[in-house]
N, C-alpha and C positions, 0 to 999 in steps of 0.2 A: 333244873328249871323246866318247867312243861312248857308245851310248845303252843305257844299264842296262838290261839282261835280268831276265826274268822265271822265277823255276823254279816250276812247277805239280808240286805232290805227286800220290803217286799215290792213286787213290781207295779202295785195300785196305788201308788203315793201319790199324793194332790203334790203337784211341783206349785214353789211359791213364786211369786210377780215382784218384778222391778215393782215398787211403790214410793223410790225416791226419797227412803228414810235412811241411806249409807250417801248422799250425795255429796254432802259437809263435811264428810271425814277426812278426804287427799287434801294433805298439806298441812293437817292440822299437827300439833307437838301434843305427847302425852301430858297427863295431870300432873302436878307435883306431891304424889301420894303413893302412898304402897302398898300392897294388895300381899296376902297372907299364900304362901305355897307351900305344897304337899312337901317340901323335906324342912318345911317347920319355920323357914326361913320369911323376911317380909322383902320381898323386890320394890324397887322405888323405880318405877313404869319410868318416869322422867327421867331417867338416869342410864336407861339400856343403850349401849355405845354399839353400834357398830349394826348388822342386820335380822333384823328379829321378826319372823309370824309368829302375831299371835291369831290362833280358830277359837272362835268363840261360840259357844251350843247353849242349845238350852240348860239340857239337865243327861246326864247318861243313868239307864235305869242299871237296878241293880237285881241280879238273880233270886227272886222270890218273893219281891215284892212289886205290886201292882202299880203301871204309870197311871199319869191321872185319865179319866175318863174320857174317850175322846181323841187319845193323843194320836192316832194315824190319820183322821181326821185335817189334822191341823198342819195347812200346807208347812213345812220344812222343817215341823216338828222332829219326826222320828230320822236318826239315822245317827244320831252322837258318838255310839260306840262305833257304828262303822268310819267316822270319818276318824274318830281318835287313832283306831287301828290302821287306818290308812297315813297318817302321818307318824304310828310307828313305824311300818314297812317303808317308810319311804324317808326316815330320820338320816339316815348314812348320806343318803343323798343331797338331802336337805342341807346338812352340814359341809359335806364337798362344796357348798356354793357359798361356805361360810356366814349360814344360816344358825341364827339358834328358833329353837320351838320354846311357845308355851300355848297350852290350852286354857279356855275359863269361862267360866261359870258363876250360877251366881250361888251355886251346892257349895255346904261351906267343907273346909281341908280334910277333914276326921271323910266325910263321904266320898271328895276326890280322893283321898288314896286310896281310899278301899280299891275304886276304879283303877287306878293305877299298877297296883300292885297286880290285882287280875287280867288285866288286860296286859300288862309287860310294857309299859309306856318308857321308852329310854329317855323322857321328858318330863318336866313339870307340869302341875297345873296350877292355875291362880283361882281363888275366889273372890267373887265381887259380891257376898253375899249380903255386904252393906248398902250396895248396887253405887257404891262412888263412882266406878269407872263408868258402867252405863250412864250415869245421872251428868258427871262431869263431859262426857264424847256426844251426848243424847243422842246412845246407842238403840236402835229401834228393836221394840221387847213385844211382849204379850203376858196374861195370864192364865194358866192352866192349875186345874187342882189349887187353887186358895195360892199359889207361889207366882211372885213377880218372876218373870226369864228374859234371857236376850234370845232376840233371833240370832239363826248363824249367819254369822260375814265371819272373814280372815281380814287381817289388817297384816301389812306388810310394811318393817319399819326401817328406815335405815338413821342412826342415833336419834333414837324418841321418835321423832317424825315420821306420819303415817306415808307412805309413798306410793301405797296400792291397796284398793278394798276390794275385794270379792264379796258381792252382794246380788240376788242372792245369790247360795249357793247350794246348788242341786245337780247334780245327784251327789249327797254329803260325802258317800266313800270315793268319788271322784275330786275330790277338791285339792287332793297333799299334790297328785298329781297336772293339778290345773295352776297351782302356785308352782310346783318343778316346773313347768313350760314358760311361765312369764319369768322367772330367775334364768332361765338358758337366755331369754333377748338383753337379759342384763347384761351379761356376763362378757 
């Protein structure tokens, strides 16, 4: 196995503004639908027993092909692979607090794995690339490049029910570690 790479953001990133479009989400129960994951399987959101982040990103690029126009630009845009990387480094831990991860997207599964598999993700990813989940949470999104995306928040669940949003969340590869700090006051 080669050893997972690290991507360092750059230091001129537009950080993005509370805008009050995650304020709805504490307390709410997930959809009763289920969302397609990288090991082929379909998860039924309404159904996750016990405590579950899921980080939700725009899009994670892919080596050798161009993000859409703009995308540094676009306050909370960039940083997907660093935060993904960051909640693999920080998986072991995550789990000690009897945490599960998933990531998602609205890139559909054939594209999250790719990501997965090169990044070394010891987790799934979901696609929403029906946009149910956004549509169903009225998860707060934008457009880039011709594609509807979600902005990132993490949602933190304990059975289905959201219990904690991180919104926004900046700087993306600090976030595994700003959700480890709120599961220690749990605990």
């Amino acid at each position: 196995m080669d050893t997972p790479v690290t991507f360092p953001l750059p230091p001129d990133l537009p950080q993005p503004v509370d805008d009050g479009a995650a304020r709805h989400l504490t307390g709410m129960r997930l959809p009763e639908l289920q969302l397609p994951c990288t090991d082929g399987s379909q998860v039924a959101l309404n159904l996750l027993a016990g405590r579950t982040v899921i980080y939700i990103y725009p899009m994670t690029g892919r080596p050798g092909v161009a993000l859409p126009e703009g995308w540094d630009a676009i306050p909370g845009a960039r940083g997907c692979t660093p935060q993904s990387c960051a909640f693999r480094d920080h998986h072991g831990a995550l789990r000690q607090h009897g945490t599960r991860v998933f990531g998602l997207s609205t890139q559909d599964s054939a594209y999250q794995r790719e990501a997965r598999e090169r990044l070394h993700l010891p987790f799934e990813l979901l696609s929403d690339q029906a946009l149910q989940f956004g549509t169903a949470l009225r998860l707060p999104g934008f457009v880039a490049g011709g594609m509807a995306l979600h902005k990132r928040l993490t949602l933190v669940l304990e059975d289905a029910c959201i219990v904690k949003v991180f919104y926004p969340v900046f700087p993306p590869d600090g976030n595994a570690q700003e959700v480890l700090g709120w599961l220690r006051t749990r605990a």
